[in-house]
C-alpha positions as a LaTeX table, in Angstrom:
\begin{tabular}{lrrr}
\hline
Residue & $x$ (\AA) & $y$ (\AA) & $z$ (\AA) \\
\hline
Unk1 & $-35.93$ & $-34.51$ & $-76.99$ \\
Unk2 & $-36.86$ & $-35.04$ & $-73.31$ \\
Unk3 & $-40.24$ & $-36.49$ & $-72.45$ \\
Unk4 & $-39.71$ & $-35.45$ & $-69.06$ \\
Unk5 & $-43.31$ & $-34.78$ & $-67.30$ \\
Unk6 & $-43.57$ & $-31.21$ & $-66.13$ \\
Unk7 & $-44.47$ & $-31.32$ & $-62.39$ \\
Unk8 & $-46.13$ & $-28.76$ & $-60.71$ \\
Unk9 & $-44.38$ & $-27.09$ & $-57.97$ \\
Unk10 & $-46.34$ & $-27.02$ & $-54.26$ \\
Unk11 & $-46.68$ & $-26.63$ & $-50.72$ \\
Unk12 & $-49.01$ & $-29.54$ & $-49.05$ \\
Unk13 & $-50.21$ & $-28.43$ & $-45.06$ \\
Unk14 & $-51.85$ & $-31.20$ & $-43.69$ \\
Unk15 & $-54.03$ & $-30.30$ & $-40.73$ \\
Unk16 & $-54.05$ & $-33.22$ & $-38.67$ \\
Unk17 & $-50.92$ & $-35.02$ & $-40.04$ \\
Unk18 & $-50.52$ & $-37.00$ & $-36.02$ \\
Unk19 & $-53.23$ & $-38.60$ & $-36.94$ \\
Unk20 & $-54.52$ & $-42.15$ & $-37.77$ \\
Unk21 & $-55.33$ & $-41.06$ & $-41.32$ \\
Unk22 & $-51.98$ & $-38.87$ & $-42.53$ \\
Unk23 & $-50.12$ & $-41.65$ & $-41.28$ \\
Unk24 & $-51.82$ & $-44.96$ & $-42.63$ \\
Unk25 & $-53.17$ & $-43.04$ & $-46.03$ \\
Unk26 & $-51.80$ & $-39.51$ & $-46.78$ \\
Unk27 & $-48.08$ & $-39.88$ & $-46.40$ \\
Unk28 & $-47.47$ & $-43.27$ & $-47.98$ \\
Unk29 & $-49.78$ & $-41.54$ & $-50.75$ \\
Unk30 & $-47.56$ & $-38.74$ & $-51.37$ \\
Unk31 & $-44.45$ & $-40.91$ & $-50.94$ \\
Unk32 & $-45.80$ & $-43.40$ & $-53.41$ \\
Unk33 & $-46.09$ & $-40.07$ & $-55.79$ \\
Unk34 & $-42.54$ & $-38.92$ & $-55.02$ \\
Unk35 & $-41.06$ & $-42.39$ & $-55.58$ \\
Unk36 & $-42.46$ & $-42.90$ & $-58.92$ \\
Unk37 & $-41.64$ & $-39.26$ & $-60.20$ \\
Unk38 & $-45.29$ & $-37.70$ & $-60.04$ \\
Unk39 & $-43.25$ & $-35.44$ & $-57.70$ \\
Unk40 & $-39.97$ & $-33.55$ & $-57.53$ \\
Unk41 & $-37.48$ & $-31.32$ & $-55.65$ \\
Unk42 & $-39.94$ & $-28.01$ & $-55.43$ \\
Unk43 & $-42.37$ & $-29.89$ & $-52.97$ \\
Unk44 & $-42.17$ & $-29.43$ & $-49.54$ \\
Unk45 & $-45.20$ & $-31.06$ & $-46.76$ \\
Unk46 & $-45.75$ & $-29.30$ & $-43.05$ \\
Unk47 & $-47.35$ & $-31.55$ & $-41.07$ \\
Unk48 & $-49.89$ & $-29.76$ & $-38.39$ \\
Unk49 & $-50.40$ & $-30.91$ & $-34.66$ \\
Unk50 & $-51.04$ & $-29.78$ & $-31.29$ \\
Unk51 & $-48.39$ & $-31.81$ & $-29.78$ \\
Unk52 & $-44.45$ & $-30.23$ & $-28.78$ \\
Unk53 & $-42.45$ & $-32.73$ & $-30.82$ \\
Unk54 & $-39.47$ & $-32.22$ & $-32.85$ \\
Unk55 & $-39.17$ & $-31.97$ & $-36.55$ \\
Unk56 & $-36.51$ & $-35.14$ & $-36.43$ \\
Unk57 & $-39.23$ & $-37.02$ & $-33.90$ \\
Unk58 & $-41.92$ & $-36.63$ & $-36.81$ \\
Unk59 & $-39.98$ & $-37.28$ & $-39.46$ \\
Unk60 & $-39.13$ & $-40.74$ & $-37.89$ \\
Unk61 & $-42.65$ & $-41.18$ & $-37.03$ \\
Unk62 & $-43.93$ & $-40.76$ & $-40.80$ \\
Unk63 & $-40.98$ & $-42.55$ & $-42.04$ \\
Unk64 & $-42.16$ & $-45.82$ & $-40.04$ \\
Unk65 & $-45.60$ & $-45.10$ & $-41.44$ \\
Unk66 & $-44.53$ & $-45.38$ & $-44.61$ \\
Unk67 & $-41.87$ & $-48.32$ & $-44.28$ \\
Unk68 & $-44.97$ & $-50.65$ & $-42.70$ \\
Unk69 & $-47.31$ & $-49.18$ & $-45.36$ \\
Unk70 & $-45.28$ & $-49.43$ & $-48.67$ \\
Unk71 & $-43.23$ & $-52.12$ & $-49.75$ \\
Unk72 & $-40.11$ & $-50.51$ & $-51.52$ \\
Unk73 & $-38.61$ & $-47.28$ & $-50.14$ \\
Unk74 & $-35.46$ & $-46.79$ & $-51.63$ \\
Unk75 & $-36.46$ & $-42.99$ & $-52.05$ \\
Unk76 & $-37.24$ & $-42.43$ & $-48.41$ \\
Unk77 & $-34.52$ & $-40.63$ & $-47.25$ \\
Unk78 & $-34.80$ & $-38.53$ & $-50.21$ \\
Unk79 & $-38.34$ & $-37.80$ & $-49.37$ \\
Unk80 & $-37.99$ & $-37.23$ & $-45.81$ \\
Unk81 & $-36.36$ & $-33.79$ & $-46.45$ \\
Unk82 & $-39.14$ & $-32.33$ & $-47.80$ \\
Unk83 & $-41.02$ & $-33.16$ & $-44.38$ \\
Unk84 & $-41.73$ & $-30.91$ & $-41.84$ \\
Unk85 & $-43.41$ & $-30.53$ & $-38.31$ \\
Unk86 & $-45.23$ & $-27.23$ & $-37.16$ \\
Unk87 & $-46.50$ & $-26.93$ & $-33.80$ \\
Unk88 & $-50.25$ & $-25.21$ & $-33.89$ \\
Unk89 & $-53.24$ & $-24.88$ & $-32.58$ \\
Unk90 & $-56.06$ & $-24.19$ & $-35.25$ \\
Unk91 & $-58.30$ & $-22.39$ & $-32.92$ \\
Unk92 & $-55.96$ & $-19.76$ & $-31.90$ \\
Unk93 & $-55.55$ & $-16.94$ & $-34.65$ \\
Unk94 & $-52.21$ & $-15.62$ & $-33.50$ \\
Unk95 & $-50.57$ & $-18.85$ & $-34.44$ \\
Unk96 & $-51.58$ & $-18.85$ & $-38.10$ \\
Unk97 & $-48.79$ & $-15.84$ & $-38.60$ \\
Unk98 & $-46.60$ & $-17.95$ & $-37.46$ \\
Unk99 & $-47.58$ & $-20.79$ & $-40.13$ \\
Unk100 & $-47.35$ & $-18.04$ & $-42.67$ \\
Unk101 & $-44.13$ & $-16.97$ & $-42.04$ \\
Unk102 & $-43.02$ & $-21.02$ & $-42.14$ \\
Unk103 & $-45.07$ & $-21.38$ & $-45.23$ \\
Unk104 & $-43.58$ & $-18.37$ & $-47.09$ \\
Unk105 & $-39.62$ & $-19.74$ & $-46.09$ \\
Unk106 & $-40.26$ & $-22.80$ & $-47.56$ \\
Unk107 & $-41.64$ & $-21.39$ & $-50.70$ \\
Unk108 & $-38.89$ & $-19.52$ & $-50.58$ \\
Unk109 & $-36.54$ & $-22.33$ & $-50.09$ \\
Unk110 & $-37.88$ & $-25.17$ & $-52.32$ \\
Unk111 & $-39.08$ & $-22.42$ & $-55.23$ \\
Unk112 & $-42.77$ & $-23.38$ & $-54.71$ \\
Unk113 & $-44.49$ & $-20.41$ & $-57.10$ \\
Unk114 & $-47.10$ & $-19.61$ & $-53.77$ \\
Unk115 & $-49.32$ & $-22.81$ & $-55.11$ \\
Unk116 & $-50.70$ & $-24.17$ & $-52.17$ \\
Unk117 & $-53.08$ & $-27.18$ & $-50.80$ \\
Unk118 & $-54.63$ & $-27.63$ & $-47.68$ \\
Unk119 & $-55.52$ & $-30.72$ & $-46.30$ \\
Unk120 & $-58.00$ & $-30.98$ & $-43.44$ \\
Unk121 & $-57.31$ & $-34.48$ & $-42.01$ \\
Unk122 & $-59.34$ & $-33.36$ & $-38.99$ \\
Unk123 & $-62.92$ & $-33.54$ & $-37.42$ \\
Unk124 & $-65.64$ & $-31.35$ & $-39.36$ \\
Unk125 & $-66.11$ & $-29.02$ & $-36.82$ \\
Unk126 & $-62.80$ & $-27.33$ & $-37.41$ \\
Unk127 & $-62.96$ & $-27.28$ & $-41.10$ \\
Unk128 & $-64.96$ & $-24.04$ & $-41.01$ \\
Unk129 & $-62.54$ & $-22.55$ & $-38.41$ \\
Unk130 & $-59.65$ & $-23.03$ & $-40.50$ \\
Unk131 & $-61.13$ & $-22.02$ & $-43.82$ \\
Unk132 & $-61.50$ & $-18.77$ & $-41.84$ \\
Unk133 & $-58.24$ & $-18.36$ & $-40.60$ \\
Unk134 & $-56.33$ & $-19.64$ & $-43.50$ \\
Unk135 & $-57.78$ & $-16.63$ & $-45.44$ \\
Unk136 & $-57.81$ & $-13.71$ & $-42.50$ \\
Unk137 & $-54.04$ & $-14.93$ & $-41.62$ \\
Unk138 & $-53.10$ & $-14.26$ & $-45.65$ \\
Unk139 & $-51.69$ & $-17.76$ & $-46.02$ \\
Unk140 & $-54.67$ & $-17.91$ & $-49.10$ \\
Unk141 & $-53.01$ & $-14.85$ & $-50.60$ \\
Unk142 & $-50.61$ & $-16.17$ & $-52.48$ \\
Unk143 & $-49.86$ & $-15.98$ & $-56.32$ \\
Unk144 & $-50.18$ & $-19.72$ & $-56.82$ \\
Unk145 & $-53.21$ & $-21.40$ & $-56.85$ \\
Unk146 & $-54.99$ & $-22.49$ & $-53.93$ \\
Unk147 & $-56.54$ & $-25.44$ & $-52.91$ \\
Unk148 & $-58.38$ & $-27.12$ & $-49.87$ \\
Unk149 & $-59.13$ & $-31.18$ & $-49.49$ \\
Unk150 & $-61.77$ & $-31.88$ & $-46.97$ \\
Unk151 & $-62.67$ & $-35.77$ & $-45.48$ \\
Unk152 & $-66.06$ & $-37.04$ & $-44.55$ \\
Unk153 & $-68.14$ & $-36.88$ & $-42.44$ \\
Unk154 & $-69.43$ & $-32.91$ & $-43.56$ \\
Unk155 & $-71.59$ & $-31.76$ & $-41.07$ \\
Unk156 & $-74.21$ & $-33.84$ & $-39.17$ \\
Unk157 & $-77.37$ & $-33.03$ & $-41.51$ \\
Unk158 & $-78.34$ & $-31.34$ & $-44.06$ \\
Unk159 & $-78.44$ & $-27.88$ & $-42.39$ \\
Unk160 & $-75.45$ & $-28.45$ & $-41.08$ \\
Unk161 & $-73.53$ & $-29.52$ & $-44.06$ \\
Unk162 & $-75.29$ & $-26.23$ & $-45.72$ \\
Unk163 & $-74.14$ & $-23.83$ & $-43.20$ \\
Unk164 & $-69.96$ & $-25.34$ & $-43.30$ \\
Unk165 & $-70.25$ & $-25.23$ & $-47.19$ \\
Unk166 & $-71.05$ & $-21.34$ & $-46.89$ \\
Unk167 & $-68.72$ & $-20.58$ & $-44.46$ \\
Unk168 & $-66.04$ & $-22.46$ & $-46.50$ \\
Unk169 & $-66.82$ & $-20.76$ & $-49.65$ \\
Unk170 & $-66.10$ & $-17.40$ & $-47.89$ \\
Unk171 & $-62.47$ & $-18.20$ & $-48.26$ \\
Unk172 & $-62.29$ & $-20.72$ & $-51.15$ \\
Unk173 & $-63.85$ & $-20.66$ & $-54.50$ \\
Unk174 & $-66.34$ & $-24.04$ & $-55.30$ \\
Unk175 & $-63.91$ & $-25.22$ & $-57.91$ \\
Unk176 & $-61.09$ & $-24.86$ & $-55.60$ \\
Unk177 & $-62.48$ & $-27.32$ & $-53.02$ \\
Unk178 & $-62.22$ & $-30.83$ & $-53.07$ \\
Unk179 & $-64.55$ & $-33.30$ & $-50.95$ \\
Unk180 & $-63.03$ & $-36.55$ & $-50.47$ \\
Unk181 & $-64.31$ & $-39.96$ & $-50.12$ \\
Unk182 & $-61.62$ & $-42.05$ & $-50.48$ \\
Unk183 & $-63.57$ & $-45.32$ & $-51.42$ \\
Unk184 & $-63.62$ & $-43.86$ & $-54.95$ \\
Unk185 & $-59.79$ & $-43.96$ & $-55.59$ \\
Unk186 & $-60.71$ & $-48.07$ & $-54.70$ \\
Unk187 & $-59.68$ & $-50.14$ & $-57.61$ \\
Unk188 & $-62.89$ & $-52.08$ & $-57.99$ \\
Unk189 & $-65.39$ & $-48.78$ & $-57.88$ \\
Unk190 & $-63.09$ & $-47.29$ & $-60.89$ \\
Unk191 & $-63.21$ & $-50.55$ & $-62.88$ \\
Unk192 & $-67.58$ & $-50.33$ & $-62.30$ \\
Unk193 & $-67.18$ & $-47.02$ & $-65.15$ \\
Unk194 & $-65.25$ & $-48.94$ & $-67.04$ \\
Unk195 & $-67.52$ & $-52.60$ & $-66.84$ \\
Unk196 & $-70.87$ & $-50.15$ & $-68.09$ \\
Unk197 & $-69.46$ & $-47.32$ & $-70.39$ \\
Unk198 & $-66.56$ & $-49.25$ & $-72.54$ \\
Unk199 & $-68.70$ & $-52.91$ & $-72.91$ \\
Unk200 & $-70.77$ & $-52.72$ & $-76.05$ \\
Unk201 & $-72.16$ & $-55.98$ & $-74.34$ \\
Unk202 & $-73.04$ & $-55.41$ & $-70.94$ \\
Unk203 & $-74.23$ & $-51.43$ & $-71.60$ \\
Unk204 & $-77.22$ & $-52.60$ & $-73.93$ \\
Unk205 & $-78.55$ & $-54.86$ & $-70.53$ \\
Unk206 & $-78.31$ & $-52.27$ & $-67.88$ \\
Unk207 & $-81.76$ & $-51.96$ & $-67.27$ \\
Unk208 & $-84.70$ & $-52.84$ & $-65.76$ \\
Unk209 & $-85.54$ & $-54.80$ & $-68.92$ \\
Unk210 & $-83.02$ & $-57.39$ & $-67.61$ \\
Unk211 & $-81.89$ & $-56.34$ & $-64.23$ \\
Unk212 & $-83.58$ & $-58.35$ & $-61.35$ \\
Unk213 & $-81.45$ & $-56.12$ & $-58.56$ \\
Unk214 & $-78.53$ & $-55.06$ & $-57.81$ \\
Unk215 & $-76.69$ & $-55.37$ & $-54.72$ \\
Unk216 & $-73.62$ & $-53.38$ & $-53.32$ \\
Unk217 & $-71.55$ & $-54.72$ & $-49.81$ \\
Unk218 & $-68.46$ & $-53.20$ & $-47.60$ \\
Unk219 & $-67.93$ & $-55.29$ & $-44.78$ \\
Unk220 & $-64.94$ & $-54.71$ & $-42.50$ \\
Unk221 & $-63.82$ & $-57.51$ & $-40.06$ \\
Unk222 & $-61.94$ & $-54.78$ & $-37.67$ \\
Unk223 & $-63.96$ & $-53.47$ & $-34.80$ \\
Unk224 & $-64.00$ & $-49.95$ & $-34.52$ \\
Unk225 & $-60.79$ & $-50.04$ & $-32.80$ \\
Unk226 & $-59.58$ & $-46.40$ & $-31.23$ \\
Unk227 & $-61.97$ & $-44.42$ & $-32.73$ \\
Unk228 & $-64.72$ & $-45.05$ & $-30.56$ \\
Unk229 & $-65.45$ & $-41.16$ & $-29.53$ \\
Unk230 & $-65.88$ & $-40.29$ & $-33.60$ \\
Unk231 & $-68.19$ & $-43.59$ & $-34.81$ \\
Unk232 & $-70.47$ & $-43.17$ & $-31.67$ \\
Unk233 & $-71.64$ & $-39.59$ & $-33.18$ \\
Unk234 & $-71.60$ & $-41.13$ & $-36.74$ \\
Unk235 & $-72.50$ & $-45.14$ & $-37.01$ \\
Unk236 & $-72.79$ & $-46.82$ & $-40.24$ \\
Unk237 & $-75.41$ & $-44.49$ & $-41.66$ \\
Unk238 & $-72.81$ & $-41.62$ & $-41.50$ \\
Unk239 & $-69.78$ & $-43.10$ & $-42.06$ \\
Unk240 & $-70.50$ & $-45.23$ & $-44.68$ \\
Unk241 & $-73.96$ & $-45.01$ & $-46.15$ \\
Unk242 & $-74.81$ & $-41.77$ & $-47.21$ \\
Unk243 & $-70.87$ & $-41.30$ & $-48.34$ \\
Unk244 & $-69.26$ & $-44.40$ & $-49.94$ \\
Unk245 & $-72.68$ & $-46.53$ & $-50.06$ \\
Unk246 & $-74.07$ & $-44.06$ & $-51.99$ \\
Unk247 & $-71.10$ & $-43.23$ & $-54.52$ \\
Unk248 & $-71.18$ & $-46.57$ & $-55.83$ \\
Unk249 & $-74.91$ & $-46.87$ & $-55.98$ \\
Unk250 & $-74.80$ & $-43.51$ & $-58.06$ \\
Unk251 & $-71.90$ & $-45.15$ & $-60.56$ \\
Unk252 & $-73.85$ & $-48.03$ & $-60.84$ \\
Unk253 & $-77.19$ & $-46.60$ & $-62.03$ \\
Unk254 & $-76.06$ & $-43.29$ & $-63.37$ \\
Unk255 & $-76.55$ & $-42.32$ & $-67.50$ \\
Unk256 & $-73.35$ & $-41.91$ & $-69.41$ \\
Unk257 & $-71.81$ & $-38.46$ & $-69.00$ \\
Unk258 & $-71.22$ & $-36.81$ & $-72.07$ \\
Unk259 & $-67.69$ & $-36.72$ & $-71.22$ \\
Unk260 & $-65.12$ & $-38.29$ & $-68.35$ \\
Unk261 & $-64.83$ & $-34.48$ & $-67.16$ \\
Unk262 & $-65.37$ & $-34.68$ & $-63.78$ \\
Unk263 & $-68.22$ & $-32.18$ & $-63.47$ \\
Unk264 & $-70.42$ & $-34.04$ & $-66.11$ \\
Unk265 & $-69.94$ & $-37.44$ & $-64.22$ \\
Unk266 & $-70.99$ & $-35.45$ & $-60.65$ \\
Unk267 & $-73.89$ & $-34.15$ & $-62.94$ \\
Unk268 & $-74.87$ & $-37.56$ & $-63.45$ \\
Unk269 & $-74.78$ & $-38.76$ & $-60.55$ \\
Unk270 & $-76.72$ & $-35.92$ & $-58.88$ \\
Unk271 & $-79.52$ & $-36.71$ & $-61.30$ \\
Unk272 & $-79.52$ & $-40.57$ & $-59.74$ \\
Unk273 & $-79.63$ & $-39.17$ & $-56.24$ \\
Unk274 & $-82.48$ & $-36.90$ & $-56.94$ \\
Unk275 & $-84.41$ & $-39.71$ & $-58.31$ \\
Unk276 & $-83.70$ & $-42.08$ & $-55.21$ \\
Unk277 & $-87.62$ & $-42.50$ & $-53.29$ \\
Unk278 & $-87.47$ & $-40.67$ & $-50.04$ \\
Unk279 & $-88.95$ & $-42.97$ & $-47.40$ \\
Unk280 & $-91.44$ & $-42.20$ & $-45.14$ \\
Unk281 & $-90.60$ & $-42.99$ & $-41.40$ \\
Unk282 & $-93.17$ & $-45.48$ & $-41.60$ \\
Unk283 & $-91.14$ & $-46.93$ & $-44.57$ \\
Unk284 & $-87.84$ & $-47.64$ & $-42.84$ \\
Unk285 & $-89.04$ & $-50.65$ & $-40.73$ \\
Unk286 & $-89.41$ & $-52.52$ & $-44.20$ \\
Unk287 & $-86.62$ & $-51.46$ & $-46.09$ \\
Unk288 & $-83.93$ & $-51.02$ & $-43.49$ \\
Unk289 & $-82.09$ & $-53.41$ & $-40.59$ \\
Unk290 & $-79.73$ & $-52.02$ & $-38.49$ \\
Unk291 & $-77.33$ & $-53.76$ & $-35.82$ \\
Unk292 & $-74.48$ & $-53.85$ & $-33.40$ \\
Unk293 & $-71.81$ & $-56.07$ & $-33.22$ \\
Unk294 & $-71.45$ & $-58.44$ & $-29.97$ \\
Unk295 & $-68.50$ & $-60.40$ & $-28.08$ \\
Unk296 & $-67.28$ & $-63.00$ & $-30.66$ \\
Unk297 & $-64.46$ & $-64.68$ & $-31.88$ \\
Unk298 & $-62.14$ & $-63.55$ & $-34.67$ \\
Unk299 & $-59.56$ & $-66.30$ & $-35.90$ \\
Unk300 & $-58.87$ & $-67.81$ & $-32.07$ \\
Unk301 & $-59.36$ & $-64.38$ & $-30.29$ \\
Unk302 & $-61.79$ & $-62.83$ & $-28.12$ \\
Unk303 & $-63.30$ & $-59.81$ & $-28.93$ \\
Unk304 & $-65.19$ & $-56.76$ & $-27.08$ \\
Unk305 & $-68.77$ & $-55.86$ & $-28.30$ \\
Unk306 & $-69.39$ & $-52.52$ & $-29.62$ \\
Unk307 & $-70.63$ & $-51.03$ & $-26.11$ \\
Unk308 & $-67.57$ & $-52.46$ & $-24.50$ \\
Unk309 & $-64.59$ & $-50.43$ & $-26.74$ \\
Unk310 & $-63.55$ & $-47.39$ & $-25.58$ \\
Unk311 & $-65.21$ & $-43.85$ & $-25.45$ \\
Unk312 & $-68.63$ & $-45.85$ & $-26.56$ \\
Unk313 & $-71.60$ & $-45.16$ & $-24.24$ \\
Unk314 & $-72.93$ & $-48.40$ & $-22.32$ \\
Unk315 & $-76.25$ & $-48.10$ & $-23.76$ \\
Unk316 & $-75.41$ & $-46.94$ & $-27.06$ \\
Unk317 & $-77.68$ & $-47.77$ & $-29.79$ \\
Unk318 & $-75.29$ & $-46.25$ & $-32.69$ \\
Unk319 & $-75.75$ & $-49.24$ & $-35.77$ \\
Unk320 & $-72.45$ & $-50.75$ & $-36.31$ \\
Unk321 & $-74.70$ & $-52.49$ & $-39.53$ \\
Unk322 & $-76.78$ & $-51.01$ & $-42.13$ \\
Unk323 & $-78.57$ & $-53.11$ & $-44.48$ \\
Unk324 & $-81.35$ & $-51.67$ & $-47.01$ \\
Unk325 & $-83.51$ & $-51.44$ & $-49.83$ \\
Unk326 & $-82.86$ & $-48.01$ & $-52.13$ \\
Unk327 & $-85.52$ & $-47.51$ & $-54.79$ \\
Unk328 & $-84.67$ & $-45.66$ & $-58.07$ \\
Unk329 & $-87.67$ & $-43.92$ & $-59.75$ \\
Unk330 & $-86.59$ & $-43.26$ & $-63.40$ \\
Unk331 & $-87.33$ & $-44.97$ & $-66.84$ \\
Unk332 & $-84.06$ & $-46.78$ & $-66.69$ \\
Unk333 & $-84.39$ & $-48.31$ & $-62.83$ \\
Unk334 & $-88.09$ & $-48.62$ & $-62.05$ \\
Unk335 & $-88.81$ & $-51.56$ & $-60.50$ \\
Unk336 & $-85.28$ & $-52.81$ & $-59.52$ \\
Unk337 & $-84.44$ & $-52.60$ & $-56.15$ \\
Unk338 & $-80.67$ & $-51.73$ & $-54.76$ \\
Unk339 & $-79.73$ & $-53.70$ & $-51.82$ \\
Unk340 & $-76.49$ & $-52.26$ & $-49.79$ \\
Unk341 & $-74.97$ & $-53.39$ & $-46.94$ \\
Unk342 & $-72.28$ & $-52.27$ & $-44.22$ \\
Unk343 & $-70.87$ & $-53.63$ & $-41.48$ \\
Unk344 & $-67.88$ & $-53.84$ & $-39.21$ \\
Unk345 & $-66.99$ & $-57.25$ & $-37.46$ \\
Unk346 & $-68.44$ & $-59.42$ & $-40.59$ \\
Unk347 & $-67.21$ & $-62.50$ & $-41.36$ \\
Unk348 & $-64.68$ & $-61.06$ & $-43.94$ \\
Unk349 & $-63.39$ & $-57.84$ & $-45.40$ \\
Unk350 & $-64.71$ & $-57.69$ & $-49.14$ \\
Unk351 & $-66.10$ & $-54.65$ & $-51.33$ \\
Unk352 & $-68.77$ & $-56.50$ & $-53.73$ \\
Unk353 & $-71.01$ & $-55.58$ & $-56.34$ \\
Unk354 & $-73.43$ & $-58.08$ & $-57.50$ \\
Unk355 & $-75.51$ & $-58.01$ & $-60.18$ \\
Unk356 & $-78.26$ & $-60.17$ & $-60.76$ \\
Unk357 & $-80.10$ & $-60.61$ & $-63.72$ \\
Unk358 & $-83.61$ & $-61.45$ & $-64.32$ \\
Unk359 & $-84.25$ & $-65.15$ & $-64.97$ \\
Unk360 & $-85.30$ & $-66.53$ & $-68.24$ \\
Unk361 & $-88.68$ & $-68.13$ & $-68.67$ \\
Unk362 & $-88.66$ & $-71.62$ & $-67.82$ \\
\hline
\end{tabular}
């Protein structure tokens, strides 16, 4: 008898897929799936981008991605001719028939059952746009299932973040959209569920009984490199505090879910962010720092301060650091203080959670 895994026919459109982010994470993702037989023959990726290349030009361009990214390709080849390129511009409505009609001959082609997944590897302002046109276009109207991935940042506040999710749910259903933060999938922030919930020894001491504090660091040695234009309107606060910092505070304190269903861990972890102290603005000067990086030296090279890389404002006062002081007001965490900390140009690159315990008398 086979034990063959089923695999679930699809068509992936990446919105985006020039970019920095399809090319260093999302292809050599999917390839790594394809390679190891997570995916077969009824796949088929279009890639989505303003710019008039070929479908052989991008098809070399992802396969160098993913030779620098992954060590063995012997499947590349293979993979590549599932690959496509699709010129379009996700403002313009007319051009979404256009992607339907492509979409439709691959399913066609590759025997894809109309299951589709969109993947919005683009800035938030066009995530709402697309949602739109996605469903007025028909490409949603399919007898698959559908689904659309989203990236960080969402929105700029709270209103704003309010207003995309409603406009998003006009064309998607809640359980058919997922929010990514990619610092989740990290090794070391999987293992943290695993180090509370399966110890018999350590779960008994996760308290404030025997906790002195607990502190949680990211620090990247990279500048911000090209990407200048998108940290300037985001900084450390947005791109890393109230999204990745935040995650792994909320693992780290959270109750046990009653199961490892994925909607009883988010309720879990909601109830940890609910009980996190609002501060006052009067309370930030004690329980927050926030910096910039300067000219330095990294390993015999000279490098630019933060107001000197491009498409970053001369005066700019957009924290390249965060460090701070979260405060968790519930039976289990009263009284224990979380320290995180972010930063790009630190001495080293490291994601580290320590946890201090209280010291014994004497």
């Amino acid at each position: 008898m086979s034990t063959k895994q089923k695999h679930i026919p699809c068509l992936i459109t990446i919105f985006g897929a020039t970019g920095d982010l399809s090319h260093r994470k999302l292809f050599p993702s999917i390839f790594h799936l394809f390679q190891q037989d997570n995916l077969d023959e009824h796949i088929a990726i279009i890639g989505i981008g303003r710019r008039d290349i070929s479908n052989d030009m991008f098809r070399e361009q992802v396969k160098a991605s993913i030779q620098s990214h992954v060590k063995e390709t012997h499947k590349i080849d293979e993979f590549m001719e599932h690959v496509f390129y699709h010129k379009h511009d996700v403002s313009d409505e007319e051009s979404y028939q256009s992607l339907l009609e492509f979409s439709n001959q691959l399913d066609t082609q590759f025997g894809l059952k109309g299951n589709r997944l969109f993947y919005l590897a683009m800035a938030p302002q066009f995530f709402g746009v697309i949602s739109d046109y996605l469903k007025s276009s028909g490409l949603t109207n399919t007898s698959g299932f559908k689904r659309l991935v989203i990236e960080k940042p969402f929105g700029s506040d709270l209103k704003s973040a309010e207003s995309l999710n409603n406009q998003i749910r006009r064309s998607f259903k809640e359980e058919e959209i997922y929010r990514i933060d990619h610092y989740l999938g990290k090794d070391m922030v999987q293992n943290i569920e695993v180090l509370r919930f399966a110890n018999a020894m350590f779960e008994p001491l996760w308290n404030n009984k025997y906790i002195s504090n607990i502190q949680v660091t990211s620090s990247e040695v990279l500048g911000v490199e090209d990407r200048g234009g998108y940290y300037e309107s985001s900084g450390a606060l947005k791109d890393m505090v109230q999204n990745h910092m935040l995650q792994m505070v909320a693992l780290l304190a959270m109750e046990a879910p009653i199961s490892l269903n994925s909607e009883d861990i988010r309720a879990e972890k909601v109830k940890v962010l609910k009980s996190l102290r609002q501060l006052r603005p009067q309370d930030v000067r004690k329980n927050f720092v926030r910096g910039q990086y300067d000219r330095g030296v990294i390993e015999g090279q000279e490098v630019k301060s933060y107001r000197e890389e491009d498409r970053v404002a001369e005066d700019s006062i957009t924290p390249t650091f965060v460090s701070g002081k979260l405060t968790i007001d519930n039976f289990r965490w009263a009284g224990v203080p979380f320290y995180i900390r972010t930063g790009k140009r630190m001495k080293s690159k490291t994601i580290q959670v320590v946890v201090e315990f209280r010291e014994v008398p004497m």
